[in-house]
C-alpha positions, 0 to 999 in steps of 0.5 A, a space after each residue: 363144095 367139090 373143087 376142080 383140079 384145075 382150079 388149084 394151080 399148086 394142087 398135091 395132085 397137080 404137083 404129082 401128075 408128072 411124076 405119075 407119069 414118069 412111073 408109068 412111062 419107066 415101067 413099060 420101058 422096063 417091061 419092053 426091055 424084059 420082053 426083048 430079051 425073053 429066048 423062046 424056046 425052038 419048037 421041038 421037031 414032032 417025033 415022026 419028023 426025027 424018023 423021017 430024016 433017020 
């Protein structure tokens, strides 16, 4: 008694299915928008490096 997605051509899920896809889409453009403007911080110099250059 189980029907196919595919069966129903104006099935909700059928209907939803590109929105879903919107979602996911603008989330990782979001995600890659935030990663791109992450600043890392610069390693700090090891202490025996600071007295190497004193």
């Amino acid at each position: 008694m189980l029907q196919d997605i595919s069966a129903q051509p104006y099935s909700p899920a059928r209907q939803l299915r590109p929105v879903v896809v919107t979602v996911i889409v603008a989330e990782l453009a979001v995600f890659a928008l935030l990663m791109t403007t992450i600043n890392f911080q610069t390693p700090l110099p090891a202490p025996v490096e600071i007295a190497e250059v004193r």
